[in-house]
Every structure is written in structure tokens, then in C-alpha cells.
C-alpha positions in Angstrom: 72.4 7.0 -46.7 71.1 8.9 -50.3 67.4 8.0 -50.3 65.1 8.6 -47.0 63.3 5.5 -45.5 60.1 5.5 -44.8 58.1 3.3 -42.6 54.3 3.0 -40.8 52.1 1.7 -43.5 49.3 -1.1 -43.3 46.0 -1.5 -43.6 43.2 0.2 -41.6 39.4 0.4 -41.6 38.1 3.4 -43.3 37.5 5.7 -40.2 40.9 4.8 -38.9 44.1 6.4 -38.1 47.5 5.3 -39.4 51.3 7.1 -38.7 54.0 7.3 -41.2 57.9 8.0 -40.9 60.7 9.2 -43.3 63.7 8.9 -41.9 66.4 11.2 -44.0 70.2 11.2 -43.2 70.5 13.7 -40.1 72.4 16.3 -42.1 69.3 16.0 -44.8 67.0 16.4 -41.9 68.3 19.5 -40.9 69.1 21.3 -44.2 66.0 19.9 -46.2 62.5 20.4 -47.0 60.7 17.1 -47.1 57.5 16.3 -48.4 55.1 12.9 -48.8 53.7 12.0 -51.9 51.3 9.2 -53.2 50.3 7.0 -56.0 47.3 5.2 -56.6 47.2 1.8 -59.1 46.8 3.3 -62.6 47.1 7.2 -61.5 49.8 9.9 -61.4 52.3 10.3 -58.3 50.6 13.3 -56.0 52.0 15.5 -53.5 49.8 14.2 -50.3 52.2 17.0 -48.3 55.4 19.3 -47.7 56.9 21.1 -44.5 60.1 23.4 -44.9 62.8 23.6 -42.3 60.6 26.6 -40.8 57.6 24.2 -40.2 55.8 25.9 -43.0 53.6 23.0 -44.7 51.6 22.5 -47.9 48.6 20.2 -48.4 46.6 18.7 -51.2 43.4 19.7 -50.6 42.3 16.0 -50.2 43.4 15.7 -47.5 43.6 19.0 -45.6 41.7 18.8 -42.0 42.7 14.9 -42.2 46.2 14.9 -42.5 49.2 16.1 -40.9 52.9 16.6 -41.4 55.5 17.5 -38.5 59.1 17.6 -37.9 60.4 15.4 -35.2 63.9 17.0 -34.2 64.7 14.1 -31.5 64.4 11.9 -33.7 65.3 13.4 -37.3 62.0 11.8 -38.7 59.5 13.7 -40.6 55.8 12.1 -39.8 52.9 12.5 -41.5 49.7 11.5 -39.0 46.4 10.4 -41.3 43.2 10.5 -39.6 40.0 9.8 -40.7 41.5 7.6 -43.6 39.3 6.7 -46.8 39.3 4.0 -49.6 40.3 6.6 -51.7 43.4 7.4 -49.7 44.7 3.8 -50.5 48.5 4.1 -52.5 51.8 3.4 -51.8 53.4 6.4 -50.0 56.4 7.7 -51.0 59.2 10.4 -49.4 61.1 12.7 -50.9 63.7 15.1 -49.5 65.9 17.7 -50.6 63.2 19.2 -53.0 62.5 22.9 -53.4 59.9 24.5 -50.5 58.8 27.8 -53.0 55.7 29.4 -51.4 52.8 27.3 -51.6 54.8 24.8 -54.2 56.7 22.0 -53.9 59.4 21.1 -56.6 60.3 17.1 -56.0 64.2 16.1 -56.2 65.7 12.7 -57.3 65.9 11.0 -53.6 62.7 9.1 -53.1 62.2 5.8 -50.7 61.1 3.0 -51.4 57.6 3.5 -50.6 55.6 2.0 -48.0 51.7 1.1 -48.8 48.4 2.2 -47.2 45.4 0.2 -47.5 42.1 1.5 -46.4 39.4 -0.9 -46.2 35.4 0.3 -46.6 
């Protein structure tokens, strides 16, 4: 397996709460930085968040207070939890792994999934 999987999209009320997945390779898992991007219909791809292999993480400020990415070591799965969803959080979701973790920056690489969409309703 190259390119992570993700998984947990749907669509919610705004107000509502949805969990996502990537699921990396285990050896990706446990030498890689992962992050979770997203793009909007007729807007750029965004970083939405990043954790290193130290648990640091990164947010866009969007979402910061709402959002949150964690490691899950049993099961070599990388979650992000979205609380307190908005229209304006509605995209497809994307992972990406094996990018570079530099301080407060996050530096995509060429191993995305497939994406997985997130519709909030108003």
C-alpha cells in the first residue's frame, strides 16, 4: 500500500460532529508525519491539519478550537475529530503522509488518498 486511505466522511448538520481516518501502511505510520488537507468546489487545496511522530500538530486557524488531530498507535490510523462543523467546512478531505513536519509548516509529499467528502448542512 503507497497511498493512505481515508475514511469517516458524510454529511452532518451544521453544529454536528463527524470523525475521520487515514489509514497509512504501518511502517508509514510509524516513520511519518501525516497531515489532513481540504478542498472546497472552485478553491485551492488547504492544509485543515498536521501531527509529527512526536504528537506535535499544526492547525489552520479555521479550524483551531474545533478540530483535532491524534495518533492512534493500536490501530496505525491518524484521526482527525471535527466538532462544531460549519457550511463552510464542507470539501472533500484528503490525507497525505510522508510530508515534511518543519516547525509550524507542513511541506505536502506525492502520496495522497482518494479523499473522502464532508457535507455540512445549515
Amino acid at each position: 500500500q503507497v497511498q493512505p486511505v481515508e475514511s469517516g466522511g458524510g454529511l452532518v448538520q451544521a453544529g454536528g460532529s463527524l470523525r475521520l481516518s487515514c489509514a497509512p501502511s504501518a511502517s508509514v505510520f510509524s516513520t511519518s508525519a501525516v497531515a489532513w488537507y481540504r478542498q472546497a468546489p472552485g478553491k485551492q487545496r488547504e492544509l485543515v491539519a498536521a501531527i509529527n511522530l512526536d504528537s506535535k500538530t499544526i492547525y489552520a486557524d479555521s479550524v483551531k478550537g474545533r478540530f483535532t488531530i491524534s495518533r492512534d498507535s493500536a490501530e496505525a490510523t491518524v484521526v482527525l475529530q471535527m466538532d462544531s462543523l460549519k457550511p463552510e467546512d464542507t470539501a472533500v478531505y484528503y490525507c497525505n503522509t510522508r510530508g515534511a513536519f518543519v516547525r509550524n509548516s507542513y511541506y505536502p509529499a506525492q502520496y495522497w488518498g482518494q479523499g473522502t467528502q464532508v457535507t455540512v448542512s445549515s
